[in-house]
Structures are given as structure tokens and as C-alpha cells.
C-alpha positions as CSV (number, residue, x, y, z in Angstrom):
1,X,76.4,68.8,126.2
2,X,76.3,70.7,122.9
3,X,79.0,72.2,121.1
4,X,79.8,75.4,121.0
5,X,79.1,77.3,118.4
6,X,82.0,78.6,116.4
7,X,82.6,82.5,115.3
8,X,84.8,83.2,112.8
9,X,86.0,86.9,113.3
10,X,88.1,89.0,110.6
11,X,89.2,92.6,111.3
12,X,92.6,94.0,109.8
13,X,92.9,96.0,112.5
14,X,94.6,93.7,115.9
15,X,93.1,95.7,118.5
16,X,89.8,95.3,117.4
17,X,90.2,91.6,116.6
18,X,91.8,91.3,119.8
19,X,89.2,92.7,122.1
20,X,86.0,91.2,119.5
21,X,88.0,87.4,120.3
22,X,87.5,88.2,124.0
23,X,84.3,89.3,124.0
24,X,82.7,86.9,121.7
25,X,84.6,83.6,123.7
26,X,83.3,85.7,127.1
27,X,80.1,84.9,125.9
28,X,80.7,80.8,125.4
29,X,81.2,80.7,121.9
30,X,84.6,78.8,120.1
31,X,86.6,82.2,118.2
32,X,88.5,81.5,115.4
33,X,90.0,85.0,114.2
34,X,91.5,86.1,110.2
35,X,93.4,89.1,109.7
36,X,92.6,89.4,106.4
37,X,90.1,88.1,103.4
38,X,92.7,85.4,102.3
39,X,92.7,83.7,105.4
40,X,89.2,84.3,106.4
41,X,88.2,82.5,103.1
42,X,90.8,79.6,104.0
43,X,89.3,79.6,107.5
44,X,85.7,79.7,106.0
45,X,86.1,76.7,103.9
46,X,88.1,74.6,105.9
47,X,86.2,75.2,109.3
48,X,82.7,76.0,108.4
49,X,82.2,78.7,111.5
50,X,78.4,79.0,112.6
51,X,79.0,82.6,111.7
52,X,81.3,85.1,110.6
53,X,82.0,88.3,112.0
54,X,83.2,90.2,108.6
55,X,85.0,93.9,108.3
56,X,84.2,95.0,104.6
57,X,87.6,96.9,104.9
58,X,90.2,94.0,104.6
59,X,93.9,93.8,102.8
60,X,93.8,90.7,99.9
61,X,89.7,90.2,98.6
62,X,87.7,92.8,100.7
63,X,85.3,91.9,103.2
64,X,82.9,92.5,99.6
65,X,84.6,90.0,98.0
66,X,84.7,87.4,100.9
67,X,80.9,87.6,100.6
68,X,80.3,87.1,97.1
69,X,83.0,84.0,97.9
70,X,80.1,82.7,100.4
71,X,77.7,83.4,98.0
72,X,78.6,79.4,96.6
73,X,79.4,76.5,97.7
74,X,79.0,75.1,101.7
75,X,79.5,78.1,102.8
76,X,76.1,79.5,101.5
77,X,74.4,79.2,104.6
78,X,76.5,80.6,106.8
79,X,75.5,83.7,108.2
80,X,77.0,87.0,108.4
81,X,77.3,90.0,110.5
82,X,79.3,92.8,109.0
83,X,80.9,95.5,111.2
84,X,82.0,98.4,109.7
85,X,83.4,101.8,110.3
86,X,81.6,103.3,107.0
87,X,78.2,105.2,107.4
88,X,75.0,103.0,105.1
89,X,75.7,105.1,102.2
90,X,79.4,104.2,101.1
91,X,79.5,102.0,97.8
92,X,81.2,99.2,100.3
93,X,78.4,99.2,102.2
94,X,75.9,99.3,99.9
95,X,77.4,96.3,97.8
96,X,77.3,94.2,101.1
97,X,73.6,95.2,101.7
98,X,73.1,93.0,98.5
99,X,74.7,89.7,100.1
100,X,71.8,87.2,101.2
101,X,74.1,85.8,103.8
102,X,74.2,89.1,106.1
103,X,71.7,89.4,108.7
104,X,73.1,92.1,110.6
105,X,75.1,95.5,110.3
106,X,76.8,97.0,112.8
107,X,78.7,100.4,113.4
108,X,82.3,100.8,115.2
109,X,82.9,101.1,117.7
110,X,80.4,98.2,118.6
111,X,78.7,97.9,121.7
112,X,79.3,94.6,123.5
113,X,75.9,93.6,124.2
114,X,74.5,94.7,120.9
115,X,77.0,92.3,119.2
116,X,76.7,89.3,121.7
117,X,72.9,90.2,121.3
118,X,73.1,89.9,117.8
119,X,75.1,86.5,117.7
120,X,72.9,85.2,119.9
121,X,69.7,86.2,117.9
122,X,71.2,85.0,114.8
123,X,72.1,81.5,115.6
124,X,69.4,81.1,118.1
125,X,71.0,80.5,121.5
């Protein structure tokens, strides 16, 4: 039996980490969550996730700066899919679009499948 793949999820906000834990380990995969950039970059190097689930919004180093963090280091490889609430034109945005490591962007509210669909895609399960 293979592992499970693990998801690393950071949101500031708890309702949406909540419910994105729920339906991410619904879907068979091992959820570790981070409630902001500090913690997700602890989490990042000390767990080495299969992929991160990244707000660009975040309290402490921005969602931004946890990618240019990933940029080096093990956790080059690691892909990302950032969610946001901003539209493809604010700066945020745009500065993530140049991180090599993100392979998808999604807008909130986020459809369930389309995430899990994504996920799946990525890490090719």
C-alpha cells in the first residue's frame, strides 16, 4: 500500500482552512494545515508536503514570500497551488504568477471538485 500523499494547506482565515482540511483528507490525502506564512514555512521544511495549498494573503511572510522561501533549498520541487480571493491583475497575484513552483491558480470560493481535480492532476494520482 502506498502512502498517502501529504497536502500542506495554509489559509489565515479558519473557516476556510477548516472546510479545505476536510475536503482535501475526504479525498485520501494526509492534511497538514498553517495558519500563517511562519508556520507554513516551519511545516514546509520540516515535513516536506507533496504539495502546498498556499493563500497569498497571510499574517507574518505573505503567501509571496513563502514562495520565493521555496524558491531554494528541498523545498524547490514542491509544487504549489495558490488560492486566492484577488482577481489576476493585483500586484500579489502577479508576483506569484512568477514562482516556478505554482502550477495552478484558483479563485474563492473554490469549487470542491475543481480543487481535488487539480491535486490530483498535479501529483498524478
Amino acid at each position: 500500500m502506498t502512502p498517502k500523499k501529504k497536502i500542506l494547506i495554509v489559509d489565515d482565515d479558519e473557516l476556510i482552512l477548516n472546510s479545505l482540511e476536510a475536503i482535501i483528507g475526504m479525498a485520501g490525502f494526509e492534511v497538514h494545515t498553517a495558519e500563517n506564512g511562519t508556520v507554513a514555512i516551519a511545516k514546509i521544511d520540516q515535513g516536506h508536503p507533496d504539495l502546498v495549498v498556499l493563500d497569498l494573503v497571510l499574517p507574518g511572510p505573505s503567501g509571496a514570500e513563502v514562495l520565493k522561501h521555496m524558491e531554494k533549498g528541498a523545498a524547490m520541487g514542491i509544487p504549489v497551488v495558490v488560492i486566492t480571493a484577488n482577481g489576476p491583475d493585483h500586484p500579489v497575484v502577479r508576483q506569484a504568477r512568477e514562482a516556478h513552483n505554482v502550477h495552478e491558480f484558483l479563485q474563492k470560493p473554490i469549487r470542491r471538485d475543481t480543487l481535488i481535480d487539480a491535486i490530483k492532476r498535479i501529483l498524478k494520482v
